[in-house]
Residue, then its C-alpha position, 0 to 999 in steps of 0.5 A: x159063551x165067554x163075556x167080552x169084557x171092556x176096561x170101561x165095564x170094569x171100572x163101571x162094575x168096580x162100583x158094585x165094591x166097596x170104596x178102595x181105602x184112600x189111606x193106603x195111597x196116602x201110606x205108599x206117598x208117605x213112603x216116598x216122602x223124605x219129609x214125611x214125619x211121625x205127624x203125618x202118619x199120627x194123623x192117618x192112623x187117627x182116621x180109623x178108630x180100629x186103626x187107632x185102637x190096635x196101636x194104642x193096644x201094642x204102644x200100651x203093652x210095649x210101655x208096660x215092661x212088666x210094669x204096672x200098666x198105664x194107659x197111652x193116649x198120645x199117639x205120637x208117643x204110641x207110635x214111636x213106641x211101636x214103631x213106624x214100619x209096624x204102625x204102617x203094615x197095622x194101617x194097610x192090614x186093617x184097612x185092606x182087611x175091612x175091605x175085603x170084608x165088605x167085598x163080601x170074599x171067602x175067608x180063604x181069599x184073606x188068608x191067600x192075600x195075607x200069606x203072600x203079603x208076609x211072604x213079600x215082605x220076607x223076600x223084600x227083606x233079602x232083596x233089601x226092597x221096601x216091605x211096605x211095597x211089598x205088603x200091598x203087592x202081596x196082599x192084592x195081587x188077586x184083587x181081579x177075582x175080588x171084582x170077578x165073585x162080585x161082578x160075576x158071580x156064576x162066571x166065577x163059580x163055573x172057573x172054582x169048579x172047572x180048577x177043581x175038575x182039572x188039577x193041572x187047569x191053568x187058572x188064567x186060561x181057565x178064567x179067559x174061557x169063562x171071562x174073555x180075560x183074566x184077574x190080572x188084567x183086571x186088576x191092572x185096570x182096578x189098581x190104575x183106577x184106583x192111582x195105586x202106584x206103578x209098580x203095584x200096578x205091575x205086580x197085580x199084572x203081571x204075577x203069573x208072567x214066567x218073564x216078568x218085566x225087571x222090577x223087584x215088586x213083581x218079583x217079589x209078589x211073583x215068588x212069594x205066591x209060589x211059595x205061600x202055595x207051596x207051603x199051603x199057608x190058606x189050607x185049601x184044595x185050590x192052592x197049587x204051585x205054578x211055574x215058578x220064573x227063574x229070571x225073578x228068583x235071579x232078581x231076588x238073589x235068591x238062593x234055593x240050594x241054600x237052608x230056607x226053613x228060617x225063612x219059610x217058618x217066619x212066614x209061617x208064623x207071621x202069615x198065622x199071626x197076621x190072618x188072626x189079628x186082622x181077621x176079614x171076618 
C-alpha cells in the first residue's frame, strides 16, 4: 500500500537529516550581490576549516610557479589567486559533499549529483547562464530520494528493486506507487524549506517535465541528467536515459548535429576529478 505523504510530514521528517549548509544560501546571495566583495567570500570560506584547507592548498601551489614553495596564510591573497568562481564551487562541493556524507547516501548517489553538476556547468557556459546556479541545481536535483532512503527506507528499497526488475520502469510513476509521490515533489518542498532560491527550487521540481517551464535552470539540470546518464558517468545499472525535452535543448541552443565530444570529454574529466576531490565518503 502506497504512503500519503503530506508536505508537513516532509518537512517534520526532513529533521531526521543533517542540517542543510546554510553557507550555500549565503554563496547564491553573493551571486546577486553587486556589492559583494573578495571579503565577504574570505569570510565564508574561513567558516570551514576543510573549506579553508582546500584553498590554501590550490593558492599554495598556484603561488609556487616552479618556485620554491612558500606557505599562504592571507586568505584574500589565497583566493584572488585561485580565483572566485573556483573558490565558490570549492564552498558549495565541500559543503554539499559533507552533507551527503552525514545523510548517510550510497557513493553512487554522490558521483550521480557530481556528474550532472559538472554537466550543468558545462551547458551553463553555452547557454552563457550562471555555473554557480548551475552547480547547486546539478548536484541537488535528486535531494527528494535523499529524504526518501533516510525517511523510508524499506519504501526506497522496494522502487531500487522494482527499476531494477523493469528496465523500461519509470522512476516517478515507480516512486508514486510506493510513495503516493515522487522526489521531485519532495524536493521542491525540502528546497523551499530550506529558502533555496526559486529557480533552484524549479529545477529540483521539475527536472524530469518534457515541457519544463522557460527557465535556463531547469534546462540546464533537465539535459545535463540526460547526459550524465548517457554517458554513464556514476557507472551503475540504475543510470538510464529518459525522455529527453526538445523545448529545454531549444533554450540551451544546443545544437546535437554539431561535434560535442569536446563538451562530453570535459564533463568526463571534470566529473572524474571532482568525485575524488571531494569525495562523500
Amino acid at each position: 500500500m502506497a504512503l500519503h505523504l503530506s508536505e508537513a510530514e516532509i518537512i517534520e521528517r526532513a529533521a531526521l537529516l543533517p542540517a542543510f549548509p546554510a553557507v550555500v544560501n549565503d554563496i547564491l546571495q553573493t551571486l546577486d550581490d553587486d556589492n559583494a566583495t573578495i571579503g565577504t567570500l574570505c569570510s565564508l570560506v574561513e567558516r570551514d576549516p576543510v573549506i579553508t584547507g582546500r584553498v590554501f592548498s590550490l593558492a599554495n601551489s598556484a603561488a609556487m610557479g616552479g618556485r620554491t614553495p612558500r606557505e599562504l596564510r592571507d586568505m584574500q591573497v589565497a583566493i584572488s589567486l585561485v580565483g572566485l568562481s573556483r573558490v565558490r564551487e570549492i564552498v558549495l562541493a565541500v559543503s554539499l559533499a559533507e552533507f551527503s556524507r552525514e545523510s548517510r547516501m550510497s557513493n553512487y548517489f554522490w558521483e550521480h549529483s557530481v556528474a550532472v553538476g559538472v554537466a550543468a556547468q558545462e551547458l551553463a557556459r553555452i547557454a552563457h547562464y550562471s555555473v554557480d546556479y548551475a552547480l547547486v541545481g546539478g548536484l541537488l536535483h535528486d535531494i527528494g530520494q535523499l529524504w526518501m532512503a533516510r525517511c523510508y527506507p524499506l519504501e526506497f528499497q522496494m522502487v531500487r528493486m522494482a527499476m531494477q526488475a523493469q528496465t523500461k520502469a519509470c522512476i516517478l510513476d515507480t516512486e508514486r506507487q510506493h510513495f503516493g509521490t515522487d522526489h521531485c515533489v519532495v524536493g521542491r518542498v525540502l528546497a523551499t524549506a530550506w529558502h533555496l532560491p526559486a529557480s533552484v527550487v524549479a529545477a529540483i521540481s521539475h527536472h524530469h517535465d518534457l515541457y519544463p517551464p522557460a527557465d535556463k535552470l531547469v534546462a540546464t539540470t533537465h539535459v545535463a541528467e540526460a547526459i550524465a546518464n548517457a554517458l554513464d558517468l556514476s557507472r551503475h545499472e540504475e543510470a538510464r536515459v529518459g525522455q529527453l525535452s526538445e523545448a529545454a535543448c531549444q533554450q540551451l541552443s544546443l545544437d546535437w548535429h554539431a561535434d560535442l565530444n569536446f563538451l562530453f570529454g570535459k564533463i568526463e574529466a571534470r566529473t572524474r576529478y571532482l568525485c575524488q576531490t571531494f569525495a562523500a565518503s
